[in-house]
FILUM-265835 format. One record per residue (C-alpha): x negated, y, z negated. Coordinates in steps of 0.25 Angstrom, whole numbers, plus 5000, padded with zeros to 4 digits. Example, Ala and Ser with C-alpha at 12.3 -4.5 7.8 and 13.67 -1.06 7.14 Angstrom:
2
495149824969 494549964971 
//
This chain:
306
500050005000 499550125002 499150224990 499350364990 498850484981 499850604978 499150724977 500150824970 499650964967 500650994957 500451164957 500751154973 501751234980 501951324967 502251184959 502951094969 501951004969 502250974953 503750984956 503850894967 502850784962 503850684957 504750704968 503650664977 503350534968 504750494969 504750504984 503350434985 503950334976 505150294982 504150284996 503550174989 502250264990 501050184983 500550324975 499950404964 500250554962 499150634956 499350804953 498250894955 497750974943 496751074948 496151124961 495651024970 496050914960 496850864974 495350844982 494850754969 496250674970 496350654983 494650624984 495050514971 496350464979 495350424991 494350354984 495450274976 496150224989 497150304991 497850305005 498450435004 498150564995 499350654996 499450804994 500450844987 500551004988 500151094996 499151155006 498151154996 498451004989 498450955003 496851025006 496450954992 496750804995 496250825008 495050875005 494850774994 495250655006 494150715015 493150725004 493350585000 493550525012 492150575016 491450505005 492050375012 493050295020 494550315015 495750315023 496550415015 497550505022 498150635017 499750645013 500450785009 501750805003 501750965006 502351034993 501351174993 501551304997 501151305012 501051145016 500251185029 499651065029 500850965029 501351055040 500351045049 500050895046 501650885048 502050845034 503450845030 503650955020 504850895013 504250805001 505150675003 504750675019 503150705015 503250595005 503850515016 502650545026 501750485014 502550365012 502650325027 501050335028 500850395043 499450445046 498750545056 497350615056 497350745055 495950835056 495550925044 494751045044 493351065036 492951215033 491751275025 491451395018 492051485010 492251434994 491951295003 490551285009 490551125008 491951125015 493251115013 494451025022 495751075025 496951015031 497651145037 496851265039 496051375035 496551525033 495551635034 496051775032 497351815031 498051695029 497051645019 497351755010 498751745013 498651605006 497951674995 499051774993 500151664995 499451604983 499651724972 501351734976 501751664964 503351654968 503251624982 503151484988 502751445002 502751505014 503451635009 502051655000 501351655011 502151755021 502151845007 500551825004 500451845021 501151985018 500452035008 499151975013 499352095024 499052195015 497752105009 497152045021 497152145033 495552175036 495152055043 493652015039 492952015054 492651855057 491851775066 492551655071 491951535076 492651415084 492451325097 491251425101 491751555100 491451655089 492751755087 492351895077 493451975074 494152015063 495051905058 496251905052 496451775051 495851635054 496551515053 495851375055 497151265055 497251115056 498651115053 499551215060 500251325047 499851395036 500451475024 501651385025 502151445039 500951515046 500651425060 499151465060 499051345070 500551315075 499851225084 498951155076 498750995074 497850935063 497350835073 496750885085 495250925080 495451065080 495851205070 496851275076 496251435073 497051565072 496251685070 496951815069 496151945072 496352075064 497652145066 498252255057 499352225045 500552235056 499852145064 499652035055 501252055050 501452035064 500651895064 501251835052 502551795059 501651755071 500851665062 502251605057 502751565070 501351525075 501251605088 500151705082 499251635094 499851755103 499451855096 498051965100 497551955086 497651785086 496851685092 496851545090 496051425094 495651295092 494351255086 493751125078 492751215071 492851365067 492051455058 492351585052 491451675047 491751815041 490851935046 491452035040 492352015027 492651875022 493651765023 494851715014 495151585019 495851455014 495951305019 497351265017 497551365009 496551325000 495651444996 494351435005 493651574999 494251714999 493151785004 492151705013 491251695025 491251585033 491951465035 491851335044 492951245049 492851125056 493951005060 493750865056 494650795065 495650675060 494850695046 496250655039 497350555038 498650625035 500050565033 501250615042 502550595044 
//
């Protein structure tokens, strides 16, 4: 039979992960799931869990929360799967604040059809990213993207509203992130040969395709075809990026001047002037650095879907 880990962060989508834990074990229980349920207590406690989970055997660690829960265990699965041969996949039950992840890797978002995706044990690789730099100069993998600029400081804002859940927080935190963020640090941009400098708005680096919930940084992306899809926003005035945000929801920002995208298995950012705010699945990569490097590892991860 095969053994699965349930990872739960229990502070997750402002406490849903503690509120919905024994709902989740009820469903898995009535799957007949073979599992054991673990909660997280402290910041990265998810990598150690999910590294523990592999070297015990386990088939399947899943993430229980959100963006950030999801980047733990797969960090941890990637760190451990290094130090030998396992055959451990990744499973997510989305209960965070954003769940971009999930949706690009086309997880259910309701609990009973993602506990169901678990149970019926379907697999598909899926490619990772690996980046360096920052508060990370030994690396650090993601599952969905990286934010630099702009929409990493709107992740930051999103996380002080205190009352607002979800993709309200974000369009609220992208508001007042107008009035914060509006110099854009002048950038040189490397990818597929070519060395773009400009002031940058903002650079987006996906695997998946969404971010902050219901911003399509990469309507078109796919998490198996080798390749970041990049989004890299120029400088524009405070009207201007007013103007994108609706663009950036629908996902047709790709005919905009002030947009370009491309394609690119490797990409490095460096700031000449200023410095960069960035995240990886919305987890903090540094609030004021230099330089940082992202590649693909292609079909680096098992991931359980529908």
């Amino acid at each position: 039979m095969i053994k699965n880990s349930i990872i739960v962060n229990p502070i997750s989508g402002r406490g849903n992960g503690a509120k919905l834990s024994p709902l989740i074990e009820t469903y898995l229980t009535k799957l007949s799931l073979d599992f054991d349920l673990h909660h997280t207590e402290y910041p990265r406690h998810a990598i150690q869990l999910a590294e523990q989970a592999v070297t015990d055997g386990y088939d399947v660690v899943v993430a229980v929360g959100g963006d950030g829960t999801a980047n733990e265990v797969l960090n941890g699965l990637l760190q451990a799967t290094q130090m030998g041969s396992y055959d451990c996949a990744i499973g997510l039950i989305p209960v965070g604040r954003g769940n971009d992840f999930a949706f690009g890797a086309q997880i259910p978002p309701a609990l009973e059809v993602a506990c169901t995706t678990i149970a019926r044990g379907k697999r598909r690789w899926i490619d990772v990213g690996f980046v360096q730099g920052g508060d990370y100069p030994k690396g650090r993998y993601f599952g969905n993207g990286i934010g630099i600029g702009f929409d990493a400081v709107v992740g930051f804002e999103a996380l002080k509203l205190k009352r607002l859940h979800g993709f309200p927080s974000y369009i609220v935190a992208a508001l007042k992130t107008i009035s914060l963020y509006f110099n854009a640090p002048t950038l040189q941009i490397e990818f597929n040969g070519t060395t773009l400098t400009q002031p940058s708005l903002l650079v987006s680096v996906m695997n998946g395709r969404r971010m902050g919930g219901g911003f399509m940084m990469a309507p078109n992306g796919r998490m198996d075809d080798g390749l970041f899809d990049l989004c890299i926003a120029r400088q524009v005035s405070r009207a201007g990026i007013l103007r994108l945000i609706p663009r950036f929801m629908k996902g047709n920002q790709a005919g905009h001047p002030a947009i370009r995208t491309d394609l690119a298995a490797h990409v490095t950012v460096t700031a000449l002037k200023g410095s960069l705010p960035a995240h990886a699945d919305g987890e903090t990569l540094c609030v004021a650095g230099k330089r940082l490097e992202a590649r693909i590892v292609p079909h680096a991860l098992q991931i359980m879907v529908p």
